[in-house]
LOPA-416297 format. One line per field, with one value per residue (C-alpha): residue number from 1; residue in three letters; x, y, z. Coordinates in steps of 0.02 Angstrom, whole numbers, plus 32768, in hexadecimal, padded with zeros to 4 digits. Each point is the difference from the previous one (the first is absolute). Example, Ala and Ser with C-alpha at 12.3 -4.5 7.8 and 13.67 -1.06 7.14 Angstrom:
% LOPA-416297
seq: c(1|2)
type: c(Ala|Ser)
xx: c(8267|8045)
yy: c(7F1F|80AC)
zz: c(8186|7FDF)
This chain:
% LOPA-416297
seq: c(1|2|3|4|5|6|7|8|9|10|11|12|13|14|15|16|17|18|19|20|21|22|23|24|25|26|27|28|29|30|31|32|33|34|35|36|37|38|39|40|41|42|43|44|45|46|47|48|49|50|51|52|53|54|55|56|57|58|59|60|61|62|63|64|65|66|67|68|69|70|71|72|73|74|75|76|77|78|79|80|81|82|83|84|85|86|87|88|89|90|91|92|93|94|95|96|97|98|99|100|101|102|103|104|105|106|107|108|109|110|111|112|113|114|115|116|117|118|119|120|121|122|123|124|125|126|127|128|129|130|131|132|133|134|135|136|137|138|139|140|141|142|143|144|145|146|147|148|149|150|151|152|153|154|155|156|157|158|159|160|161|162|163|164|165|166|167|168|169|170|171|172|173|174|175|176|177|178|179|180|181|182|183|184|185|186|187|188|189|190|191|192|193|194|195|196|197|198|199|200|201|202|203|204|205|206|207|208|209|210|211|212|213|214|215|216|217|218|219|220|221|222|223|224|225|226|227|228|229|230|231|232|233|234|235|236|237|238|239|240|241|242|243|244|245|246|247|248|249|250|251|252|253|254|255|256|257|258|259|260|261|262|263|264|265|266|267|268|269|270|271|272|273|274|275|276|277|278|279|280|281|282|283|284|285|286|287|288|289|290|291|292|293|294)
type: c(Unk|Unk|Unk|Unk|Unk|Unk|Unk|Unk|Unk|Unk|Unk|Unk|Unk|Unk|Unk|Unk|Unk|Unk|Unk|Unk|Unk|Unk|Unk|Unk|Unk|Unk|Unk|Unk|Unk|Unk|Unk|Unk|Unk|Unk|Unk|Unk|Unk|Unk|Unk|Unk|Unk|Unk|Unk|Unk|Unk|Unk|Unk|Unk|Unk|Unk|Unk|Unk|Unk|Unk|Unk|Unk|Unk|Unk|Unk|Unk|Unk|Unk|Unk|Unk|Unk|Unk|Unk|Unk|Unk|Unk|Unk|Unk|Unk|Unk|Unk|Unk|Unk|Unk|Unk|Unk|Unk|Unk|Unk|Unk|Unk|Unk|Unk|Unk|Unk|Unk|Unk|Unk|Unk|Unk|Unk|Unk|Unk|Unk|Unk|Unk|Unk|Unk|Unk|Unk|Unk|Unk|Unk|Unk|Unk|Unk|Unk|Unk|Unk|Unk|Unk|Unk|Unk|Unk|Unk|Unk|Unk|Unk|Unk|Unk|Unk|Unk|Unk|Unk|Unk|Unk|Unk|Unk|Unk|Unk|Unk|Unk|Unk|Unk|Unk|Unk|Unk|Unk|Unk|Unk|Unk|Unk|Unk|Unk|Unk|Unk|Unk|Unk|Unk|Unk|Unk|Unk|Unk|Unk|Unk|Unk|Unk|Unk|Unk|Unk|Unk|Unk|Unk|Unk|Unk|Unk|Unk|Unk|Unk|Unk|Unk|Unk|Unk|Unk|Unk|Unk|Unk|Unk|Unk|Unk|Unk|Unk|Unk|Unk|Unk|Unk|Unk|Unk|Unk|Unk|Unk|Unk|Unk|Unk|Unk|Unk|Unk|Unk|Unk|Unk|Unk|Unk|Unk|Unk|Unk|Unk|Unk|Unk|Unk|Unk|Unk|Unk|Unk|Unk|Unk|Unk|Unk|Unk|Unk|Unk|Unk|Unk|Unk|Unk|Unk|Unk|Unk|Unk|Unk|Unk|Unk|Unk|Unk|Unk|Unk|Unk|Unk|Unk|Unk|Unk|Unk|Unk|Unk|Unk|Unk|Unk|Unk|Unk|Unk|Unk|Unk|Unk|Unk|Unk|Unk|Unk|Unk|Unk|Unk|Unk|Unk|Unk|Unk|Unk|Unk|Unk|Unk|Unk|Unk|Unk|Unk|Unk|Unk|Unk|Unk|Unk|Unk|Unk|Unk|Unk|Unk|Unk|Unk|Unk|Unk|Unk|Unk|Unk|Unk|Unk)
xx: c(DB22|8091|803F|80C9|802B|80B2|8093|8056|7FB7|7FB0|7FA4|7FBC|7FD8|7FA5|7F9D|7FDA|7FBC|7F90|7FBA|7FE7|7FB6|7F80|7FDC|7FF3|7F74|7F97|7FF4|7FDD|7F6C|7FAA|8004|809C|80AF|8083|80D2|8031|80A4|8066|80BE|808E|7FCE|8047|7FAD|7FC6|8036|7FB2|7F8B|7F8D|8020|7F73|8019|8023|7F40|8022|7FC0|8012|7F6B|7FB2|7FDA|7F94|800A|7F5C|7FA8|7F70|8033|8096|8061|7FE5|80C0|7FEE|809D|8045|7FAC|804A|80AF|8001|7FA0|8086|8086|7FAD|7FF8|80B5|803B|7F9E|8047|7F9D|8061|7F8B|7FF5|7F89|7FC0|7FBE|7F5A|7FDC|8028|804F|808E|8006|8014|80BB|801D|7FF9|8083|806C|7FF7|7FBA|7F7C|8035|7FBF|7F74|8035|8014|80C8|8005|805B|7F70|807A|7FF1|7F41|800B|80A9|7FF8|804E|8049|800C|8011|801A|7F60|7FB7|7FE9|7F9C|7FC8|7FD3|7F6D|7FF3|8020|7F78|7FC7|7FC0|80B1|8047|7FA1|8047|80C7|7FD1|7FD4|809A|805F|7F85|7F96|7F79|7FD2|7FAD|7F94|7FFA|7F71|7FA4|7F75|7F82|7FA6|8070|8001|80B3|7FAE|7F65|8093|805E|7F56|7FDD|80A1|8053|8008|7FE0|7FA6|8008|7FA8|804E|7F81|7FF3|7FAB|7F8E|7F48|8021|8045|7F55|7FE8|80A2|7FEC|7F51|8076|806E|7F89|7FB4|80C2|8001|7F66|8008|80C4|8016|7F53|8005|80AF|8006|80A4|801E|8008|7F6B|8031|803F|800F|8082|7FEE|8094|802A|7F97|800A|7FA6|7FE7|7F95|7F48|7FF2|8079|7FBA|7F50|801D|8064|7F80|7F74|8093|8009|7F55|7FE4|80A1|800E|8098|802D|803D|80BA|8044|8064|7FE6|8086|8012|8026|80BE|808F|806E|7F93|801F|80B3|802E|7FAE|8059|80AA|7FE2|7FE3|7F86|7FAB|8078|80A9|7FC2|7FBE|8006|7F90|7F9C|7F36|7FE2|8092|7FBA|7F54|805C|805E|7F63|7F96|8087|8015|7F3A|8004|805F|7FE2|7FB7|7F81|7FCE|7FC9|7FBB|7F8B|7FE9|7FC8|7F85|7F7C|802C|8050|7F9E|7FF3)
yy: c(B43C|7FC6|8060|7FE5|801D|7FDA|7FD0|7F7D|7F56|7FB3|8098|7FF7|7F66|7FF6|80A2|7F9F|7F69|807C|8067|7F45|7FA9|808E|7FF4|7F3C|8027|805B|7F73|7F84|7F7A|8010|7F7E|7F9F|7FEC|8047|7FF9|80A0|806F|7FFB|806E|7FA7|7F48|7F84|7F90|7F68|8038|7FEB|7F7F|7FCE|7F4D|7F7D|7F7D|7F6A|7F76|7F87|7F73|7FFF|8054|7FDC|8083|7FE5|807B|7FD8|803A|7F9E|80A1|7FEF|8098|8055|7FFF|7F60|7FDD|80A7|800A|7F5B|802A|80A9|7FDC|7F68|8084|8074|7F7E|7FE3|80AC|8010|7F73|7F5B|7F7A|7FEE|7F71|8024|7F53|7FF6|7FA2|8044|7F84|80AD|7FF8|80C3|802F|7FE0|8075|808C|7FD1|7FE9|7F53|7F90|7F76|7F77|7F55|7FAE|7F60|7FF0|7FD4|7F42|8034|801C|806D|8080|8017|8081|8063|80B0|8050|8083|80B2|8077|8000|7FC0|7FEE|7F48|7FB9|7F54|7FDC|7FA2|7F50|7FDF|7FB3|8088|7F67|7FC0|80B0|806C|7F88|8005|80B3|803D|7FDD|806D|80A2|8042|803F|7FB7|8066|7F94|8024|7F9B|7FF3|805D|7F79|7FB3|7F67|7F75|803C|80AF|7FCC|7FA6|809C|8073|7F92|7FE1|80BA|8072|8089|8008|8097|8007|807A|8054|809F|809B|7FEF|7FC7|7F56|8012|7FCF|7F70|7FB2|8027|7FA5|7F69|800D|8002|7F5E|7FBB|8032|7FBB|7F5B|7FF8|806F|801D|7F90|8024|802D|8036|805C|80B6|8037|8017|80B7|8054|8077|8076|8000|807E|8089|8092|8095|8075|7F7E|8005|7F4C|7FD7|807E|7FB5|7F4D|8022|805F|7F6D|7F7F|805B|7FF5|7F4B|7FBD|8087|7FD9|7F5E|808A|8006|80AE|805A|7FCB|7FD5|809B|7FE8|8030|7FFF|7F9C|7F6C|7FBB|803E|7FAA|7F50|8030|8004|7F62|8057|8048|80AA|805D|7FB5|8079|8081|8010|80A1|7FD4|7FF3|7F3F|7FF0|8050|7FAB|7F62|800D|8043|7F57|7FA2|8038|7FEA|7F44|7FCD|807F|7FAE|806A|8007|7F4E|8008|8082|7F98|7F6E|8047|7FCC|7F48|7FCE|8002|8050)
zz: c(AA97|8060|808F|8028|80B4|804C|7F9D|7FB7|7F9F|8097|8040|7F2C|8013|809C|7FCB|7F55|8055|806D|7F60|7FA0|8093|8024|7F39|800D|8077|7FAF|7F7C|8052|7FF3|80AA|808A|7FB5|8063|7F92|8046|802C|7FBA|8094|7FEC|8031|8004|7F93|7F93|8068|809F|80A4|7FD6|807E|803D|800F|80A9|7FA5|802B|8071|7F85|7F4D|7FA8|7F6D|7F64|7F87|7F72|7F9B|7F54|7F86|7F8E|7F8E|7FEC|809A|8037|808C|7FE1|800B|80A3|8044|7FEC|8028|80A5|801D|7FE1|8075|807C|800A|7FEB|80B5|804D|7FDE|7FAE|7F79|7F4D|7F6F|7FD9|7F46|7FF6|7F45|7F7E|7F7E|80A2|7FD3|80C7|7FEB|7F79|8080|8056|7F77|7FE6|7F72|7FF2|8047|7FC4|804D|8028|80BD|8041|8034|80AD|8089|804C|7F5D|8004|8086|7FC0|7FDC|7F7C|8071|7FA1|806F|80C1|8044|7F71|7F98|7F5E|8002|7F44|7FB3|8022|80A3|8075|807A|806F|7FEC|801A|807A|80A8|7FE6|7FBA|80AA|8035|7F77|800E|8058|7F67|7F59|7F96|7F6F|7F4B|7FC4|7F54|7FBF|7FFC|808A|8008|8078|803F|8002|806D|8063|8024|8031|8087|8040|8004|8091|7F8F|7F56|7F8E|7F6B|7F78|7FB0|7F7A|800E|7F6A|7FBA|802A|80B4|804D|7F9E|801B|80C4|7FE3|7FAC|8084|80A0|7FA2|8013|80B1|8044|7FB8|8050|8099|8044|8083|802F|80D4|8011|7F54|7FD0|7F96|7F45|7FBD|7F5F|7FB6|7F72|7F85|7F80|802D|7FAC|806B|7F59|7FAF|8015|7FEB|807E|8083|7FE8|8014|8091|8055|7FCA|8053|80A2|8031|7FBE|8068|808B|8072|7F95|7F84|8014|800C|7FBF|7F3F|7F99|7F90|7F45|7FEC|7F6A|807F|8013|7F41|8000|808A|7FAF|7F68|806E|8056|80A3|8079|7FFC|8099|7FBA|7F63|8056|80C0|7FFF|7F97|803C|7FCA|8075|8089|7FE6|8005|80AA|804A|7FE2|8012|80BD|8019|7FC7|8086|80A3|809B|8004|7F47|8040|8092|7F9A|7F74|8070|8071|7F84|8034|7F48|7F5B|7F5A)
C-alpha cells in the first residue's frame, strides 16, 4: 500500500517512485542490470559521455540467423554511439538496405554514385550520427571515412558472404546477435565456424562477443538458453541483454530509434550500456589480453 508523506505533487511523486521501485525489485529476474526510477531527472539527461578513440574503429554487428533483430541492434548501437559523443555512420552491407529505415530514411538504390568523392558521404541524420546506404565499396569507403568519424558500426547480411568474412576479420569489434532460444547453441556453433576460419589468427584483434536480444525473463525458454549461453561463451557473453520491449518495434514502425520513442524505456538503457563498452579503453585492453582470436 502506498504511504503519502509531505505535501504537494513532488513529495507524491517522489514517494510513488520509492513504493514502485521497491515493488520493481522484488520482480525482478536475478543477476540482470535493470535502469533505476530516479525522481527528478529528465528523460535523457545526464548521459554519460564516452572519450571519443583516437583511430576510427570498426563494428561489426553479425548474425547467420535471420530474424534475430541485427539490424535493430546496429542502429540503435550507432545511435547510442553518438548520443555519447562518437561521431558515428551505419554503413549498410545487407543487400534488403533495411538499416536505413531506422533512421527514417528509405532504400536507396544500389548502384554506386560515379563521383569517388560520394562513396564515403554520410547521410547525416542526427548530430554525430550518419547512414551510408548499400552499395558503396567499404574498401573504397572505410579510408576517407576515417576522416569523417571516428566509429562505423557494420550492418552485414545473414549469410556467410565473402563481404561478411571480409568484415569479421577486419573489425575492431565483432558482435554476434544471437536469441535466447533452442537454437542459440547451434547458431553460436555456426558462428564460431565463421570466426575461426576469419579472425583466428588475428594478433591485434579483440576476441569475438555475443549479445542476447529480446529476452524475455518470464519465459522458461528464454531463461534456459541463456543460462546454457553463459557457460558455453563465459565473458564473450555481452552483458546486459537486450530485454524484449513494446518500444523496440514502435520505434521501427516510426522510422526512428528505440530512446527517441521511449527514453526510459529498458531496451534503451540496455542499449547505451553496450554501446559505452564497445568503445572504452579498457573494455580493450581486457578484450585483448588473450592476444586476438575467436
Amino acid at each position: 500500500m502506498v504511504s503519502w508523506s509531505g505535501s504537494g505533487p513532488e513529495a507524491v511523486r517522489e514517494t510513488m517512485l520509492r513504493d514502485v521501485g521497491q515493488l520493481l525489485h522484488a520482480i525482478r529476474v536475478p543477476g540482470f542490470s535493470y535502469r533505476e526510477l530516479r525522481p527528478g531527472r529528465s528523460p535523457g539527461s545526464r548521459r554519460p559521455h564516452v572519450a571519443a578513440p583516437d583511430r576510427l574503429v570498426l563494428v561489426a554487428v553479425v548474425s547467420l540467423v535471420r530474424a534475430v533483430g541485427r539490424t535493430t541492434i546496429a542502429a540503435n548501437l550507432a545511435a547510442a554511439l553518438a548520443r555519447h559523443g562518437c561521431r558515428t555512420v551505419a554503413f549498410d552491407l545487407d543487400p534488403s538496405g533495411e538499416l536505413g529505415l531506422h533512421f527514417g530514411l528509405e532504400p536507396q538504390p544500389q548502384a554506386m554514385p560515379l563521383d569517388p568523392a560520394l562513396l564515403a558521404e554520410p547521410t547525416w541524420v542526427a548530430d554525430r550520427l550518419g547512414h551510408l546506404p548499400f552499395g558503396r565499396d567499404p574498401a573504397l569507403a572505410l579510408e576517407p571515412l576515417s576522416a569523417r568519424c571516428e566509429v562505423v558500426v557494420l550492418d552485414t547480411p545473414p549469410r556467410p558472404t565473402a563481404q561478411v568474412e571480409q568484415a569479421v576479420a577486419e573489425a575492431d569489434e565483432v558482435v554476434v546477435v544471437t536469441r535466447p532460444d533452442a537454437g542459440a547453441r547451434e547458431a553460436v556453433r555456426a558462428s564460431e565456424a565463421l570466426l575461426a576460419r576469419c579472425r583466428m589468427h588475428a594478433w591485434r584483434r579483440s576476441r569475438a562477443r555475443y549479445l542476447v536480444n529480446r529476452f524475455d525473463g518470464r519465459r522458461r525458454e528464454d531463461r534456459t538458453a541463456l543460462a546454457g549461453l553463459r557457460q558455453a561463451l563465459g565473458d564473450r557473453l555481452l552483458a546486459p541483454t537486450v530485454q524484449a520491449d513494446a518500444a523496440v518495434p514502435a520505434a521501427l514502425a516510426a522510422g526512428c530509434c528505440v530512446i527517441e520513442v521511449d527514453p526510459l524505456c529498458q531496451a534503451a538503457a540496455d542499449l547505451e550500456s553496450l554501446a559505452a563498452q564497445l568503445v572504452s579503453p579498457a573494455a580493450h585492453a581486457d578484450l585483448l589480453r588473450d592476444g586476438g582470436g575467436r
